[in-house]
ZAMIMAR-232553 format. One record per residue (C-alpha): x, y, z. Coordinates in steps of 0.05 Angstrom, whole numbers, plus 5000, padded with zeros to 4 digits. Example, Ala and Ser with C-alpha at 12.3 -4.5 7.8 and 13.67 -1.06 7.14 Angstrom:
524649105156
527349795143
***
This chain:
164371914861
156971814848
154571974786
148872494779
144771974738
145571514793
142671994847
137572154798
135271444787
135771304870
131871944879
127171714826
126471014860
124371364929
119371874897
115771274860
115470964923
112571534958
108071684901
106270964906
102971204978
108270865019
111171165068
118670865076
120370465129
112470525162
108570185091
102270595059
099771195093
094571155144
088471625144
093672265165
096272155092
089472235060
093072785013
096272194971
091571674979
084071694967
078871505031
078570715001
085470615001
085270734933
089971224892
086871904896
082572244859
085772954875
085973154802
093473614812
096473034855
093872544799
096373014748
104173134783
104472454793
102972174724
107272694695
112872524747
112771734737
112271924660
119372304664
122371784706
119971144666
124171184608
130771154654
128370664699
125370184654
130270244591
132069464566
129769114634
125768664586
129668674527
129668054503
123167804530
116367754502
109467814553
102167774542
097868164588
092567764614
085268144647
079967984684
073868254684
073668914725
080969044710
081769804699
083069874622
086670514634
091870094682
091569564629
094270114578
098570464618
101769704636
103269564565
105970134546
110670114603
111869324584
114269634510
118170234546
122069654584
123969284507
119168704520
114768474453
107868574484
104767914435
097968014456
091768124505
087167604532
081167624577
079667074623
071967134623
067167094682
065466364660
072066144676
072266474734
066366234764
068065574808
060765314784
063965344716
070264834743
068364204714
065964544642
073864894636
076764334662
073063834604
075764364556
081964384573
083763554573
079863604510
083964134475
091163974510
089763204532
097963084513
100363794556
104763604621
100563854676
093563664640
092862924641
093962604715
093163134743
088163144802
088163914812
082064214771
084864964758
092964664751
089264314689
085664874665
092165284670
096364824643
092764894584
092665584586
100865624593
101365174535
097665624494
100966334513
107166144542
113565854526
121865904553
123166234487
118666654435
116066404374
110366384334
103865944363
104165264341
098064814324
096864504396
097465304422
092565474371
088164874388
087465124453
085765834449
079865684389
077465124446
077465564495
074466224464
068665764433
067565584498
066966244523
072966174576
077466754544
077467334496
082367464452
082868204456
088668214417
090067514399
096967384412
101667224341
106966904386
107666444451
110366934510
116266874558
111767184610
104367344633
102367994665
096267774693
092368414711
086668534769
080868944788
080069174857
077068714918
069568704915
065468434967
062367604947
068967594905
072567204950
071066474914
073766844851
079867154886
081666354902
081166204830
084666864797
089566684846
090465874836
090566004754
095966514771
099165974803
098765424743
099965904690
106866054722
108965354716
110465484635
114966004607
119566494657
112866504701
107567054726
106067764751
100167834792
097768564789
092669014806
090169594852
091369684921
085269364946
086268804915
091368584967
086068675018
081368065049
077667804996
082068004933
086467664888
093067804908
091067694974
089167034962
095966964923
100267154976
097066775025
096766074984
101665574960
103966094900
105566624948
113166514944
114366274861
108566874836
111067544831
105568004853
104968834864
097969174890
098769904862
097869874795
091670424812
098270864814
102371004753
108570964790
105870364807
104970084737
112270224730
113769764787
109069264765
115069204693
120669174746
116068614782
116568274717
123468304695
125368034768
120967434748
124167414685
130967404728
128866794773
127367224830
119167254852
117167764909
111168144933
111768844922
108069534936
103869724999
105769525060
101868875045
108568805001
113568365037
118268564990
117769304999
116069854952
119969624881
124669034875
131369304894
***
């Protein structure tokens, strides 16, 4: 016999889905389902939908998330024009699911800013010259990430050792990162965490998308997240899932959701678990939530 707190968690599963703004088996709702989604394609901005479905996802996330990342350790990476409130709601979630949150970073618009390639990539074979992935390598951003890996990620966690720390002082005097919350330890894992597409940020999408793609090369690898629109032409994970990451990057456009924040920790522990995907809208090949 099923057990009731199986049906509850299935049920749960489907009405995060749905309060995700995806229709099953037909992907987000079109303009018909305006009521859940806002005109943008954004979550909406109906203040009692908002309110019913933060307070449902809130009563569900505790069951659904309990010790999926026990055991592992992320730090939550931004970008500038992440939502902060998505960024919160993330870690929290990260904590509900056991996982040692070790820190936040900022990637800064410097780094982000192609014109600003060969600057990070002279500070990063400066500051991690000896890193696999740094020197020989003829692929400007898998440099700069490489670095980057080496100095917030690792297979296991433990405190930052000197080349880690090297790293992150060369890079924050250089104005590349912030350490919102400088990380104490190396990470298992990155949440790397969006804003929403905006139009001239395709060049940045590409590089969001291709230092997504380096920094999962260290550690248990990556989760790409942000908003909806994001997964749209011109934003990051668009660019993601349509590059050579697309298949080894987990990635999940509904973070503007927070049942969608909740998928965006099950997105991680599948990393964690060796198996990538593309989850959310119907931009998701993966579906709504990994299964």
């Amino acid at each position: 016999m099923i057990s009731f707190r199986y049906h509850l968690v299935s049920v749960a599963a489907i009405l995060i889905a749905l309060a995700a703004g995806i229709a099953l088996g037909s992907g987000p709702l079109d303009d018909a389902g305006e009521s859940l989604r806002g005109d943008d394609g954004g979550a909406s901005t109906d203040p009692a939908l908002v309110s019913f479905e933060d307070a449902f996802a809130g009563s569900q996330a505790e069951g659904l998330l309990k010790d999926r990342l026990k055991g592992q350790s992320v730090v939550v990476v931004t970008v500038p024009g992440a939502s902060q409130g998505e960024v919160t709601g993330i870690t929290s979630d990260l904590q509900l699911a056991g996982a040692e949150v070790t820190g936040e970073v900022e990637l800064t618009s410097k780094i982000l800013d192609s014109a600003g390639r060969q600057f990070a990539e002279g500070v990063a074979e400066q500051s991690a010259a000896d890193v696999p992935g740094v020197a020989g390598s003829d692929d400007s951003y898998g440099r700069i990430g490489a670095a980057l890996g080496r100095a917030l990620l690792a297979d296991e966690t433990a405190a930052a050792d000197q080349t880690a720390m090297t790293i992150r002082s060369a890079f924050t005097e250089g104005d590349l990162i912030t350490l919102t919350t400088p990380p104490t330890n190396v990470a298992t894992l990155a949440v790397l965490v969006t804003g929403p597409e905006r139009a001239g940020t395709a060049d940045r999408s590409t590089v969001i998308a291709a230092l997504a793609g380096a920094l999962n090369e260290t550690g248990k690898g990556v989760v790409l997240a942000g908003p909806a629109s994001a997964s749209t032409d011109g934003g990051p994970i668009k660019a993601l899932r349509d590059g050579a990451f697309a298949t080894s990057v987990s990635s999940v456009d509904v973070t503007d959701t927070a049942s969608g924040r909740i998928v965006t920790v099950l997105a991680a522990a599948a990393q964690a678990g060796g198996q990538p995907g593309a989850w959310g809208t119907s931009r998701s090949i993966g579906g709504p939530l990994p299964q």
